[in-house]
LOTINU-681925 format. One record per residue (C-alpha): x, y, z. Coordinates in steps of 0.2 Angstrom, whole numbers, padded with zeros to 4 digits, always signed. Layout:
N
XYZ/...
***
This chain:
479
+0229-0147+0097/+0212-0154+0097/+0196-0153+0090/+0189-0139+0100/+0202-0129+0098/+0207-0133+0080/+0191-0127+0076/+0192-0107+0084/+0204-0103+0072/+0202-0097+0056/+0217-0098+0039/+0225-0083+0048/+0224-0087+0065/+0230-0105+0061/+0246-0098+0049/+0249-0088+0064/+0252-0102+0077/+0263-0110+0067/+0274-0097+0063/+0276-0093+0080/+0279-0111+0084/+0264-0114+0095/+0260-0129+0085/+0267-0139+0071/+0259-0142+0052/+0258-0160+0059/+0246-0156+0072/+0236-0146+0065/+0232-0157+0048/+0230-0172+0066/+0216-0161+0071/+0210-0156+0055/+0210-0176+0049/+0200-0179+0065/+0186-0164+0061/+0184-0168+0043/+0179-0187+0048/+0170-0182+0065/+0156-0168+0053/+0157-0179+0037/+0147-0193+0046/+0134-0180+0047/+0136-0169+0032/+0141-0180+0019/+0154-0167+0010/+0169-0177+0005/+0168-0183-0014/+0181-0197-0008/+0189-0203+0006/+0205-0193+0012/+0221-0191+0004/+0233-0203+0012/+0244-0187+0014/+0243-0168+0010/+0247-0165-0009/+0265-0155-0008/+0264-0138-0003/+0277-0124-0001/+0284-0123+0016/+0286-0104+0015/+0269-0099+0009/+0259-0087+0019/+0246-0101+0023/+0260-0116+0024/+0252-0131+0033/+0233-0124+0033/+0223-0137+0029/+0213-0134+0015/+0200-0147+0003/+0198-0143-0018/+0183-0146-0027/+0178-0161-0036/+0174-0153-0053/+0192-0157-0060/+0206-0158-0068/+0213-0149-0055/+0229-0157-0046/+0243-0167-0054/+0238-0186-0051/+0221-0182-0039/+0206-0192-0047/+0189-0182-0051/+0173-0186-0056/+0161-0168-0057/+0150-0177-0048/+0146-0191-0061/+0148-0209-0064/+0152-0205-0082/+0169-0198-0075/+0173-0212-0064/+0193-0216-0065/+0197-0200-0074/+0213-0192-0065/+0221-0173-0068/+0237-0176-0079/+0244-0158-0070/+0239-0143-0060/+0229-0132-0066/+0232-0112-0063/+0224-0111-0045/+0231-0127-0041/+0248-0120-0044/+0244-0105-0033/+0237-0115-0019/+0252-0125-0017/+0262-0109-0018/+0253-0103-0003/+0255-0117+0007/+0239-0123+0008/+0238-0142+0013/+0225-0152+0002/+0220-0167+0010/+0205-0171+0001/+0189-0165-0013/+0175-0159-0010/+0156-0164-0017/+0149-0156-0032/+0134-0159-0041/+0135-0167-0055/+0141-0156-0072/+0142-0144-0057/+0129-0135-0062/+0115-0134-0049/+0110-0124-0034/+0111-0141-0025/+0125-0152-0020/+0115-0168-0023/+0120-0181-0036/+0115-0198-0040/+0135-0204-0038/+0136-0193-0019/+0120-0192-0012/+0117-0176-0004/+0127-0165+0006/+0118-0159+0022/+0116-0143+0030/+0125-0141+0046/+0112-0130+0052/+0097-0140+0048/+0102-0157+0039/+0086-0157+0033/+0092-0145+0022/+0101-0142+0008/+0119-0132+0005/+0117-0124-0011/+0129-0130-0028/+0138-0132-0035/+0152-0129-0021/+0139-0137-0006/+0154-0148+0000/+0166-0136+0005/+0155-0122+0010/+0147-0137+0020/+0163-0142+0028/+0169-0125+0031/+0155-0120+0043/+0153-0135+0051/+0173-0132+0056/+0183-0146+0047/+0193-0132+0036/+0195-0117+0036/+0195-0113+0019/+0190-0123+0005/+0192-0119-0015/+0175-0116-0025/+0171-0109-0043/+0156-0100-0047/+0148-0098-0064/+0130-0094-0060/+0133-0092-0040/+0141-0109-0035/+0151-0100-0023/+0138-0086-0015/+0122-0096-0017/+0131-0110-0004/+0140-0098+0008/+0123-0092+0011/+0113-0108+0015/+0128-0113+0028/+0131-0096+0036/+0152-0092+0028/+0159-0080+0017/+0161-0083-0002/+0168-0070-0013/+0166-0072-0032/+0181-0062-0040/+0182-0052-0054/+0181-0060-0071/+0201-0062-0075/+0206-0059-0057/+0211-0077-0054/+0218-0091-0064/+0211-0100-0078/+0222-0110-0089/+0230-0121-0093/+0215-0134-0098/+0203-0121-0106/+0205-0104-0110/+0189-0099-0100/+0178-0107-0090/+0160-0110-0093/+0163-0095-0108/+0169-0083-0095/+0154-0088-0082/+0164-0095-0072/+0178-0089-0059/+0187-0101-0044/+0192-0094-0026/+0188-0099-0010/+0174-0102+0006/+0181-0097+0021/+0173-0094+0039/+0180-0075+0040/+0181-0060+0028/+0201-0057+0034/+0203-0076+0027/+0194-0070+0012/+0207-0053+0009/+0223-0061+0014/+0220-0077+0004/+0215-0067-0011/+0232-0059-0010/+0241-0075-0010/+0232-0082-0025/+0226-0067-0036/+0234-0064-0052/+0232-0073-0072/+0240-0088-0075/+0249-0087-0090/+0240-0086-0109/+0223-0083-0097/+0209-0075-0109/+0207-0062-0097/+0219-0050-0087/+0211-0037-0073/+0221-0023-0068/+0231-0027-0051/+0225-0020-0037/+0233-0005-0029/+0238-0011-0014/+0234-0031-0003/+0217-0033+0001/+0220-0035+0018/+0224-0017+0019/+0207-0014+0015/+0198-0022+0030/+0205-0005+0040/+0203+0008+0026/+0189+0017+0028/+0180+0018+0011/+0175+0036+0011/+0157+0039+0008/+0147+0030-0005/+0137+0028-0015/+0125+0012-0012/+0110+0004-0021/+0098-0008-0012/+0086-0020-0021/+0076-0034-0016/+0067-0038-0030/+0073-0052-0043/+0074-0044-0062/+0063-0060-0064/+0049-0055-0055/+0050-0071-0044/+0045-0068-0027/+0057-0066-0012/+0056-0074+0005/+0051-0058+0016/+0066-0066+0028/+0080-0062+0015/+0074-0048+0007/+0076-0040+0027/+0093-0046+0029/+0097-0036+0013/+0088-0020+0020/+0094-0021+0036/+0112-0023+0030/+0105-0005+0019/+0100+0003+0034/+0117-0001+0043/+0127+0008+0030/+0117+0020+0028/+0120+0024+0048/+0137+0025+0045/+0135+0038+0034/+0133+0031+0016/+0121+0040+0003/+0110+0025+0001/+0093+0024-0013/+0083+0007-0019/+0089+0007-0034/+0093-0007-0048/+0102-0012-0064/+0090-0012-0079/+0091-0031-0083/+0080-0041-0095/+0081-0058-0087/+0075-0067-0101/+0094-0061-0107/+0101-0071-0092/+0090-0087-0098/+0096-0084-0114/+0114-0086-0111/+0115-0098-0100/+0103-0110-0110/+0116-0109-0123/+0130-0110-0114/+0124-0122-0101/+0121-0135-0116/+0137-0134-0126/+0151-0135-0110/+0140-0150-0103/+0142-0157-0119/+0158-0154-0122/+0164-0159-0104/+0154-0175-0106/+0164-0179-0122/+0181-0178-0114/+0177-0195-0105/+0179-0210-0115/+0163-0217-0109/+0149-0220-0119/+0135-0206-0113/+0118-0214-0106/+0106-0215-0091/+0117-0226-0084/+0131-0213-0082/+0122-0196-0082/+0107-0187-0072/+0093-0182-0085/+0097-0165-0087/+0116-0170-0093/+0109-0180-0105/+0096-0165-0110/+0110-0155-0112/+0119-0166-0122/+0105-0168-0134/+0100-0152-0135/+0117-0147-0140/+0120-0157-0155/+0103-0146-0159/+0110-0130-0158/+0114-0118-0173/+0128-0105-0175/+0112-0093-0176/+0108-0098-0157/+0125-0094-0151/+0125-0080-0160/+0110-0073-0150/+0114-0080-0136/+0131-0070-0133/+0122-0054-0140/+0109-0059-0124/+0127-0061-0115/+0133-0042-0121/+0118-0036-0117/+0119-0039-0099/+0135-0035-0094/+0132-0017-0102/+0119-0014-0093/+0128-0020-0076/+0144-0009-0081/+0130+0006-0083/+0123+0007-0067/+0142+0004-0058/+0144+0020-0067/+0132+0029-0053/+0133+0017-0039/+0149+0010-0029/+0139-0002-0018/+0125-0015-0024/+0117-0023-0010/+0103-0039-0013/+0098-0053-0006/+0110-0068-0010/+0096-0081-0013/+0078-0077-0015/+0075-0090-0001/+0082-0100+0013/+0091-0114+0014/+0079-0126+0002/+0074-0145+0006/+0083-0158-0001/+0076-0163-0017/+0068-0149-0021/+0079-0145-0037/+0080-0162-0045/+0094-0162-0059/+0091-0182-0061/+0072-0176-0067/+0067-0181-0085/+0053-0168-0082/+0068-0157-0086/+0073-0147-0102/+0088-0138-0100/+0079-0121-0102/+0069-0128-0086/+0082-0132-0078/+0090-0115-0080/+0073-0106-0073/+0073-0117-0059/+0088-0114-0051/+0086-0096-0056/+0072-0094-0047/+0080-0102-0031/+0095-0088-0035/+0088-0075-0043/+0100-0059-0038/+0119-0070-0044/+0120-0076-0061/+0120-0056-0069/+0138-0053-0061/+0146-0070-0069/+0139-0063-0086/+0146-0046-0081/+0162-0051-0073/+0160-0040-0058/+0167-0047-0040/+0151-0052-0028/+0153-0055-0011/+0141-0065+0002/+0142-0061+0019/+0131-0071+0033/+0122-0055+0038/+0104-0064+0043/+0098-0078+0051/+0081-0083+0049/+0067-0085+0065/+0069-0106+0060/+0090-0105+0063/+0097-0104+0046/+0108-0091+0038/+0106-0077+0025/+0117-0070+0017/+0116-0053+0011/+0126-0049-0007/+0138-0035-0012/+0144-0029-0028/+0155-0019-0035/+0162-0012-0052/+0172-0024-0062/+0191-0026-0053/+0183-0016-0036/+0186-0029-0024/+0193-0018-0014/+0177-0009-0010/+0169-0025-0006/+0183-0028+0007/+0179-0011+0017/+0162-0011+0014/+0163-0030+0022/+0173-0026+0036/+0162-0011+0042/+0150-0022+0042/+0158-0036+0050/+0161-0021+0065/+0140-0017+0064/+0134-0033+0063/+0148-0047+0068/+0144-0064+0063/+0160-0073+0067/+0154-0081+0084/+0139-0092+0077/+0143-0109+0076/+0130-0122+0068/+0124-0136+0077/+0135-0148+0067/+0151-0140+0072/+0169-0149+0074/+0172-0152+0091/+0155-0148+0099/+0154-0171+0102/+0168-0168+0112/+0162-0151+0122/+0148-0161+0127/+0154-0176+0130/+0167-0165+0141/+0151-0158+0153/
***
């Protein structure tokens, strides 16, 4: 198998081919290793070189010998080094798997390497002062979005097909938009957490996948959905796999559009289309569709994530034996680290009350609408540099309203724990992908799958390829 060819297939499509015989786990992770090391040249996604081999997967997992890369905000694999991005964390190494991990490996998955994060992982951004930045494959004068930039970056560029990413504020959305994939954030509780912590980011954060396809999306979220054992939270299972759902038709639904940012922050006029257009479509196949919105204070998003922002910082940074300074932290880690050790219990207090706040009102308006469609970002694909976490100009309430005004339509439904899908609907006059958001009520992944899929059929997106794309050296070359 070579490059070229490596690169048409998605997770299913490659599992297939191996089951059938038609090639060998060997040469597909021969191919993979070639198209991770041919677009990491140009992208910059690996947080490290290579694994030497593939951590040990199950032979007869669904996905057994599909290459796959985690993401550098450990610990996640037994014995892999992490570093979140930073120089502070330099040497650390995860003493066990954590929940996911454990899944991955069940499914097969082959891990040959970690993926660039930002660092803390919490920007919109995948640049760090340890990394550099990850570039766009569409534009590598642009950005990838954060925190999971590096695999979403590798995944459309073609070196995996799948990659792992967590998002606590649209880590995982926010970069499957600027590089053109598909990046579903689960409900809250739907996959694991544990064992390290007994949330993540206080219930912000959820971890699944970036894949180039919505089928990879359903069928790997079969093989890895479920709690891990003493998780905090526990979502009903679903009914039936999720890959059923790409071919059941939905019924008629109920679907809400909005382009406008509770914020009030403007919204480039390309991304807001793709959202109305993606409206429109389902509307012609026969969906009662109405602008509509959830009534959200968005000084209660700032509120909570201020708060809870500055204490996980904080408290991640103190896991590392390392003495905290300039020298081994951006400026807004350090910010956060400061501020912290200002905060009262009177601040928590309010800021979980600003929490509750928001997920009531989200859970309200699922009560009337099946379907949310938005905007993923508010703009496309930004500069490199233009959200600066290394800047001292930063508090980290600045922080927090600058990359909320990059993202302005994600961050709600990681306070509300509802699953969030972004699809790579648009594609803006300049080349560079939009995506265009769904939500669903809390546990309702399955609507977002047949939603998805119809609009998969409507507007099909699968064929783009960016101009960074494994194999394409050797397509030309080949001419």
């Amino acid at each position: 198998m070579n490059v070229g060819e490596y690169g048409r297939f998605d997770a299913v499509g490659l599992s297939a081919l191996i089951r059938a015989g038609d090639t060998s786990p060997a040469e597909v992770e021969a191919a993979a290793r070639r198209a991770i090391e041919e677009v990491n040249v140009d992208i910059n996604g690996l947080a490290m070189p290579l694994f030497e081999r593939p951590l040990h997967y199950a032979a007869d997992g669904p996905f057994a010998g599909v290459p796959f890369l985690i993401k550098d905000d450990g610990p996640t694999a037994e014995g892999v080094p992490f570093t979140v991005g930073s120089r502070h964390f330099q040497g650390a190494v995860s003493p066990s798997d954590d929940g996911m991990m454990e899944r991955f490996r069940s499914a097969g998955l082959a891990t040959l390497g970690s993926t660039a994060v930002p660092e803390m992982a919490i920007s919109l951004a995948t640049e760090s002062v340890l990394n550099g930045v990850t570039r766009n494959p569409w534009d590598a004068s642009c950005g990838v979005g954060g925190s999971s930039g590096g695999a979403a970056a590798l995944v459309a560029a073609g070196a995996v097909p799948v990659a792992q990413g967590s998002d606590g504020a649209g880590s995982i959305r926010v970069p499957a938009s600027c590089c053109g994939v598909v990046g579903l954030k689960p409900s809250r509780g739907r996959t694991a957490v544990g064992p390290f912590v007994a949330e993540l980011m206080g219930g912000l954060t959820t971890q699944f996948l970036l894949t180039r396809s919505l089928r990879d999306a359903a069928h790997l979220l079969d093989a890895v959905h479920g709690a891990a054992l003493g998780d905090k939270y526990v979502v009903l299972a679903p009914v039936g796999p999720y890959a059923s759902d790409l071919s059941i038709d939905p019924g008629r639904l109920r679907v809400a559009v909005t382009t406008e940012a509770w914020s009030g922050v403007s919204v480039d006029p390309e991304c807001a289309e793709a959202a109305e257009t993606a409206a429109r479509v389902l509307g012609g196949l026969g969906h009662d569709v109405a602008k509509a919105s959830p009534t959200i204070d968005a000084e209660d998003i700032v509120r909570a994530y201020v708060t809870i922002a500055a204490m996980e910082v904080a408290a991640a940074i103190g896991f590392s034996p390392r003495v905290p300074g300039p020298d081994t932290l951006e400026a807004v880690s350090l910010r956060c680290l400061a501020e912290a050790q200002e905060l009262t219990a009177l601040d928590v207090a309010h800021a979980f009350r600003a929490f509750n706040a928001v997920m009531r009102a989200t859970a309200d308006f699922f009560t009337s609408y099946d379907v949310l469609v938005t905007p993923t970002l508010g703009r496309l694909p930004a500069a490199h540099g233009t959200l600066d976490y290394d800047s001292a100009d930063h508090s980290v309430e600045s922080w927090i309203r600058a990359i909320m005004a990059y993202g302005p339509f994600t961050a709600a439904f990681n306070i509300a724990g509802q699953p969030a899908i972004s699809l790579p609907l648009g594609h803006s006059e300049s080349g560079l992908p939009i995506g265009v958001q769904l939500v669903a009520a809390y546990g309702r992944e399955d609507l977002l799958f047949r939603v998805g899929a119809q609009l998969d059929q409507a507007v099909p997106w699968g064929g783009r390829r960016p101009p960074i794309f494994a194999g394409r050296q050797r397509e030309r070359t080949d001419r």
